[in-house]
N, C-alpha and C positions, 0 to 999 in steps of 0.2 A: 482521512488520516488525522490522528490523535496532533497537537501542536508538537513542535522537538523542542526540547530543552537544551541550555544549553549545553554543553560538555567540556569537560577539558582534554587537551592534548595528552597522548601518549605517547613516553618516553619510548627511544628505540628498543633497549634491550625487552620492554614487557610487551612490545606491539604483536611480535610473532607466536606468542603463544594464546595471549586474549583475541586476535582476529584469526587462529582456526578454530574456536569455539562459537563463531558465526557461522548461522545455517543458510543455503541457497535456495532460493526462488525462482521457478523457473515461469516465464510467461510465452503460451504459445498462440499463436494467430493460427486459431482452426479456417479462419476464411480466407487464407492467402491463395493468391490467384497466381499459380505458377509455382516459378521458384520466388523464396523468400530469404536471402541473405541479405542480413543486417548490414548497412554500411555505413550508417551514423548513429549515437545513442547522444541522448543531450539530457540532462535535469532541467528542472524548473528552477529558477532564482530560488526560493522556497525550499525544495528538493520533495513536495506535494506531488509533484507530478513527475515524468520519463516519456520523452519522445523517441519515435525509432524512425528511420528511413529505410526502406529497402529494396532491392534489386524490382521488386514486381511492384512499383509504382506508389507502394503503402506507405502512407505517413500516418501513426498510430500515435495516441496518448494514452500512456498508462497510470493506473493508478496501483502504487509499489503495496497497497493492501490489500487488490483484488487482479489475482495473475488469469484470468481467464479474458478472454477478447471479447468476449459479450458486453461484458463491464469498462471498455476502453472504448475511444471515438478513434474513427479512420477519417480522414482527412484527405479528398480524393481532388482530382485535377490534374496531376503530374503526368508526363508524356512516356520520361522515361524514368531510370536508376534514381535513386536521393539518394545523393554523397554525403550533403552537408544540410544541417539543420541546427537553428541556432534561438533561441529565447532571448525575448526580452529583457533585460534587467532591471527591468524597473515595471512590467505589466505582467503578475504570473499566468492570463491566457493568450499573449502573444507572443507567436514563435513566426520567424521565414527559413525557407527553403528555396535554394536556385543551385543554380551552377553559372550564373550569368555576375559577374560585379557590375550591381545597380545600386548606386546610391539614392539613400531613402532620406525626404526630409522631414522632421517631423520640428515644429515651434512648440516651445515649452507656453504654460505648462500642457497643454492639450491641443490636440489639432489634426486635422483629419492628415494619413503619410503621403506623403505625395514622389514620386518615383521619379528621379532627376534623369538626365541622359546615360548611357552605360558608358562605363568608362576602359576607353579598347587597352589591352597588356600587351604589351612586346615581347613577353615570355611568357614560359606557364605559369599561372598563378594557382598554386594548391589551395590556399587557407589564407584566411587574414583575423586580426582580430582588432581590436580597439586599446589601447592601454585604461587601465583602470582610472575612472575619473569620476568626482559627486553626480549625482543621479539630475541634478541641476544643471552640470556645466556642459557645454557642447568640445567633442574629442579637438586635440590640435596634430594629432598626430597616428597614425594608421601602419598595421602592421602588417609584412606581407610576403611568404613565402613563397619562392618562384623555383623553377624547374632546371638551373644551373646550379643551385646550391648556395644561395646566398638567402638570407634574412633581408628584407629592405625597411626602412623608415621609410615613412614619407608625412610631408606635409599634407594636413587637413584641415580646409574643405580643399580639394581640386582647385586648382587655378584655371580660368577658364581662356578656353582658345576661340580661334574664330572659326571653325570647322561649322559648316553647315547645319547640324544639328546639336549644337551649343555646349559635344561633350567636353569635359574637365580635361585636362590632364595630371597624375599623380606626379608632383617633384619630390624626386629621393633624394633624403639631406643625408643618410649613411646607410652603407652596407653593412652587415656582416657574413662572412665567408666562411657560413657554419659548417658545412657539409661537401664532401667533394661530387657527391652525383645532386642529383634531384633532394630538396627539401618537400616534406612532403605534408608536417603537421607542427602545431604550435600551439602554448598554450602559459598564459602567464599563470605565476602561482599569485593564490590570492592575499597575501601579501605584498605582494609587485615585487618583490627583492629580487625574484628569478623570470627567466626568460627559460620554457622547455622546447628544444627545436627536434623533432623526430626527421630523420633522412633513408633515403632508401637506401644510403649503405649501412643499412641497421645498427646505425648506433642514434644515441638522446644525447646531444648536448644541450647544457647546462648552463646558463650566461648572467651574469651580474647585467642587473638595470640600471646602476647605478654607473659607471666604466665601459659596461658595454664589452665585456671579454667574459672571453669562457673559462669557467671554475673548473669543472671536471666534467666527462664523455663518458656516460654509462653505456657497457659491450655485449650485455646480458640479452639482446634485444636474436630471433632466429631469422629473421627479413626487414625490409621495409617498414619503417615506423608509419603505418598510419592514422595512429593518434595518441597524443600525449594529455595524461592528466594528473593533476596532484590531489593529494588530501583538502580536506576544508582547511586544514591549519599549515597547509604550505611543508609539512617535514615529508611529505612519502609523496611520491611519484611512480607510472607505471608506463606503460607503452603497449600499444595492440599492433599484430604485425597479423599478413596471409600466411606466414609461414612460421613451424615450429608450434611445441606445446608448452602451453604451461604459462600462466601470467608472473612477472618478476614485480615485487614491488620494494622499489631500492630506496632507500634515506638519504635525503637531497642533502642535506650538510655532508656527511661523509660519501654518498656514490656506493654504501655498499648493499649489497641485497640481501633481504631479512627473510622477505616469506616467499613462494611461490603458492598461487593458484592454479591447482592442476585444471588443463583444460582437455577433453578429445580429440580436438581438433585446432588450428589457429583460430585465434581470438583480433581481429582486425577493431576493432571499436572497444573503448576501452572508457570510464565515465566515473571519477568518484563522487559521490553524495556531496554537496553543496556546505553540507550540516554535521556531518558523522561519517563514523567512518564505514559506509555501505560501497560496493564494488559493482556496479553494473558492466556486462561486456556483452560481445554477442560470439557467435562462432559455430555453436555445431546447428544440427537440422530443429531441436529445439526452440530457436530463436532466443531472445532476452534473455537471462539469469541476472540476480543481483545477490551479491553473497553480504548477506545480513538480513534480508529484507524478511526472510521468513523465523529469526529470532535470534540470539545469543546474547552473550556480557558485554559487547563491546559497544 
């Protein structure tokens, strides 16, 4: 892929009619063993590259200029489903996958990772992520959506206990009580000014990083949020749910919705470009699509 330039931001009202002028690409895994539904998509730091996870044990890397699976690496080992996949930010060929929380150490500036004890939840733990911090500094702080409906803080690295094999335990220094069922996905915008909480009672709140309160609760969502993602430039947000059609993508200052992306089927994985404004999701029997990826003005 050609280098990205940079770009500038587009205003709300000119966004909805320059991003349906964007064409879709669609990438299909002819070697899928079984069923293949998508149930993670991730970019690269870079946004060079697109990782997928799905139902029949595949973890693929694509490359958004050649949609044929021939041209992509599979990535094999996994038992079962990949829910969750997540890139390095700072190495564009490392990416993990679990469904286990295992802290990983790594010493700056290089050094082989090395896999600390797991660290056991007392709820359900959907999603975590780190708060945005120099590519130098080590996190102080860890984020963490549980299956009561709350957002937690906590402190980072783990305090450690004396339990017989030397796991951490996480200290929550705040709640918030995003959601009344299950939280189920998160995602900071990359600006940090916002916090996106997706919950299985389909709605996206919205939350100041700053205060730590909710701004506004996007309703546009047809089931369970499970996953939230915003533009490169923090103004558009979306949401993928198993249920209902159609991707919403709403204007995080005002909460109102501009375009939809028609889909056939629900769109559960849901991925903006790192860099631009390209849409990757997943959903029908097709697998991947990313809407820009095969041309337009935008």
């Amino acid at each position: 892929m050609a280098p990205i330039l940079p770009r500038k931001p587009v205003a709300k009202d000119r966004f909805p009619a320059l991003f349906a002028t964007l064409k879709t690409q669609t990438y299909y895994d002819s070697t899928s063993r079984g069923s293949h539904a998508i149930r993670t998509i991730a970019w690269s730091p870079t946004g060079h590259l697109i990782a997928t996870g799905s139902t029949d044990r595949t973890l693929r890397i694509w490359n958004p200029d050649k949609p044929t699976s021939k041209n992509s690496t599979e990535l094999r080992g996994h038992n079962g489903a990949i829910e969750r996949v997540c890139w390095n930010p700072t190495k564009e060929a490392e990416l993990a996958s679990d469904d286990t929380l295992i802290p990983i150490s790594i010493s700056f500036p290089d050094s082989t990772p090395t896999a600390l004890p797991s660290l056991p939840q007392t709820v359900q733990t959907n999603q975590l992520a780190f708060p945005h911090s120099p590519p130098s500094s080590q996190p102080t702080t860890l984020l963490l959506t549980t299956g009561n409906g709350t957002v937690d803080i906590a402190d980072w690295p783990p305090a450690p206990t004396s339990t017989s094999n030397g796991a951490g335990k996480l200290n929550i220094i705040h709640s918030m009580h995003a959601h009344t069922s299950a939280a189920l996905s998160l995602e900071l915008s990359p600006t940090g000014r916002y916090l996106a909480i997706g919950g299985s009672d389909a709605l996206i709140s919205l939350w100041d990083t700053t205060e730590w309160v909710c701004r506004r609760t996007l309703t546009g969502m047809g089931g369970g949020v499970r996953s939230v993602s915003f533009s490169w430039d923090g103004s558009f947000v979306v949401g993928g749910s198993d249920e209902g059609l159609g991707i919403e993508i709403a204007h995080v200052e005002t909460g109102e919705y501009i375009h939809t992306v028609p889909t056939t089927t629900p769109a559960p994985c849901v991925a903006w470009h790192p860099q631009r404004y390209w849409l990757a999701y997943s959903g029908d029997a097709q697998g991947l699509k990313i809407v820009g990826a095969a041309g337009g003005n935008l």
